[in-house]
C-alpha positions, 0 to 999 in steps of 0.5 A: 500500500502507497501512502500519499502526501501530496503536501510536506506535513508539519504535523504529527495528525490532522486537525479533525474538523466537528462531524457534519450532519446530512444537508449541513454542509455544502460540500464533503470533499472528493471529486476524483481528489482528497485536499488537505487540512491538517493540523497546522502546528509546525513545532510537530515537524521533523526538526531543522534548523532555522536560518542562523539570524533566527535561531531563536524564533526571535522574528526579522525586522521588516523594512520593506514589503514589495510584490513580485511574481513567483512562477505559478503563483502569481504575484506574491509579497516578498520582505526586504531581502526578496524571501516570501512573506506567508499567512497562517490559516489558525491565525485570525485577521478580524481581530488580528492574532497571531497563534504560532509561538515557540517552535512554531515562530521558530520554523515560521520567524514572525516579520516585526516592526516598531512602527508599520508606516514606516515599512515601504510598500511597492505594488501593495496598498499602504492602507493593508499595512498594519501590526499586531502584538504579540503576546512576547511585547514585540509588534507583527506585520500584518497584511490585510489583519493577517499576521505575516511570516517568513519560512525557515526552510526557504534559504534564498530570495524567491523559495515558496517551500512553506506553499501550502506546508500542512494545509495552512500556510500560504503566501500572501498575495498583494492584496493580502490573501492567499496565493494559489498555485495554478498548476496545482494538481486537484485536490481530493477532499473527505469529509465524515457526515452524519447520515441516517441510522448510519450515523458518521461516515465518509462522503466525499466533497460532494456529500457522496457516500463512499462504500467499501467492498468485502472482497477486497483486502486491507492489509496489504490493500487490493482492489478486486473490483475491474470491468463491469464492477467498477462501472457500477462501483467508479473506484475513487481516484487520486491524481498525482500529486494531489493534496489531501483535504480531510475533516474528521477523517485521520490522516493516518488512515488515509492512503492510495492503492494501484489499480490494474490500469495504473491509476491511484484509488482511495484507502481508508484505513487500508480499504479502497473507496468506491462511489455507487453509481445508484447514488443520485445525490448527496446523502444517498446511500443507496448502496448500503448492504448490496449483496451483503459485501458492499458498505458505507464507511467509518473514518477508521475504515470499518463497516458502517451498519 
C-alpha cells in the first residue's frame, strides 16, 4: 500500500474538523481528489534548523514589503531581502492574532516592526499595512489583519517551500490573501457526515457516500473490483500529486492503492473507496448492504451498519 502526501506535513495528525450532519454542509470533499487540512502546528515537524539570524524564533525586522511574481503563483509579497512573506490559516485577521509561538515562530520567524508606516510598500496598498502584538511585547506585520511570516526552510530570495506546508500556510498575495498555485494538481477532499441510522461516515466533497467492498483486502490493500464492477462501483481516484483535504477523517488512515490500469484509488484505513453509481445525490446511500459485501464507511475504515 502507497501512502500519499501530496503536501510536506508539519504535523504529527490532522486537525479533525466537528462531524457534519446530512444537508449541513455544502460540500464533503472528493471529486476524483482528497485536499488537505491538517493540523497546522509546525513545532510537530521533523526538526531543522532555522536560518542562523533566527535561531531563536526571535522574528526579522521588516523594512520593506514589495510584490513580485513567483512562477505559478502569481504575484506574491516578498520582505526586504526578496524571501516570501506567508499567512497562517489558525491565525485570525478580524481581530488580528497571531497563534504560532515557540517552535512554531521558530520554523515560521514572525516579520516585526516598531512602527508599520514606516515599512515601504511597492505594488501593495499602504492602507493593508498594519501590526499586531504579540503576546512576547514585540509588534507583527500584518497584511490585510493577517499576521505575516517568513519560512525557515526557504534559504534564498524567491523559495515558496512553506506553499501550502500542512494545509495552512500560504503566501500572501498583494492584496493580502492567499496565493494559489495554478498548476496545482486537484485536490481530493473527505469529509465524515452524519447520515441516517448510519450515523458518521465518509462522503466525499460532494456529500457522496463512499462504500467499501468485502472482497477486497486491507492489509496489504487490493482492489478486486475491474470491468463491469467498477462501472457500477467508479473506484475513487487520486491524481498525482494531489493534496489531501480531510475533516474528521485521520490522516493516518488515509492512503492510495494501484489499480490494474495504473491509476491511484482511495484507502481508508487500508480499504479502497468506491462511489455507487445508484447514488443520485448527496446523502444517498443507496448502496448500503448490496449483496451483503458492499458498505458505507467509518473514518477508521470499518463497516458502517
Amino acid at each position: 500500500m502507497k501512502w500519499v502526501r501530496a503536501i510536506t506535513m508539519t504535523a504529527a495528525g490532522l486537525a479533525l474538523g466537528a462531524v457534519a450532519a446530512c444537508g449541513t454542509q455544502g460540500g464533503a470533499v472528493s471529486g476524483d481528489a482528497v485536499a488537505n487540512q491538517a493540523q497546522a502546528q509546525p513545532a510537530a515537524a521533523a526538526p531543522y534548523d532555522a536560518p542562523a539570524n533566527n535561531s531563536t524564533g526571535a522574528g526579522v525586522q521588516a523594512t520593506r514589503l514589495a510584490a513580485t511574481d513567483a512562477a505559478s503563483l502569481g504575484q506574491i509579497v516578498a520582505d526586504g531581502d526578496g524571501r516570501s512573506v506567508y499567512r497562517f490559516d489558525k491565525d485570525t485577521a478580524k481581530p488580528p492574532q497571531s497563534n504560532c509561538a515557540g517552535d512554531c515562530a521558530v520554523n515560521w520567524p514572525p516579520l516585526l516592526t516598531t512602527d508599520p508606516a514606516s515599512i515601504a510598500v511597492e505594488g501593495i496598498d499602504k492602507a493593508l499595512i498594519g501590526a499586531v502584538d504579540r503576546a512576547d511585547g514585540t509588534k507583527q506585520v500584518t497584511i490585510g489583519g493577517w499576521p505575516a511570516y517568513r519560512f525557515a526552510k526557504d534559504a534564498a530570495a524567491g523559495d515558496v517551500k512553506g506553499q501550502g506546508v500542512g494545509g495552512t500556510w500560504f503566501a500572501f498575495t498583494p492584496a493580502g490573501k492567499k496565493a494559489s498555485d495554478k498548476n496545482a494538481a486537484p485536490a481530493v477532499a473527505l469529509t465524515v457526515m452524519k447520515v441516517g441510522k448510519l450515523g458518521p461516515i465518509v462522503t466525499d466533497k460532494d456529500g457522496m457516500t463512499l462504500y467499501r467492498f468485502d472482497k477486497d483486502t486491507a492489509n496489504p490493500s487490493k482492489s478486486n473490483c475491474e470491468g463491469d464492477c467498477a462501472a457500477k462501483w467508479p473506484p475513487v481516484t487520486v491524481p498525482q500529486g494531489a493534496q489531501f483535504q480531510l475533516n474528521g477523517v485521520d490522516q493516518a488512515n488515509v492512503g492510495t492503492v494501484a489499480r490494474s490500469d495504473g491509476s491511484m484509488q482511495l484507502t481508508v484505513g487500508g480499504w479502497p473507496m468506491y462511489r455507487f453509481a445508484g447514488d443520485a445525490k448527496s446523502c444517498d446511500t443507496n448502496g448500503q448492504g448490496l449483496g451483503g459485501v458492499w458498505w458505507a464507511t467509518k473514518a477508521t475504515g470499518a463497516r458502517a451498519k
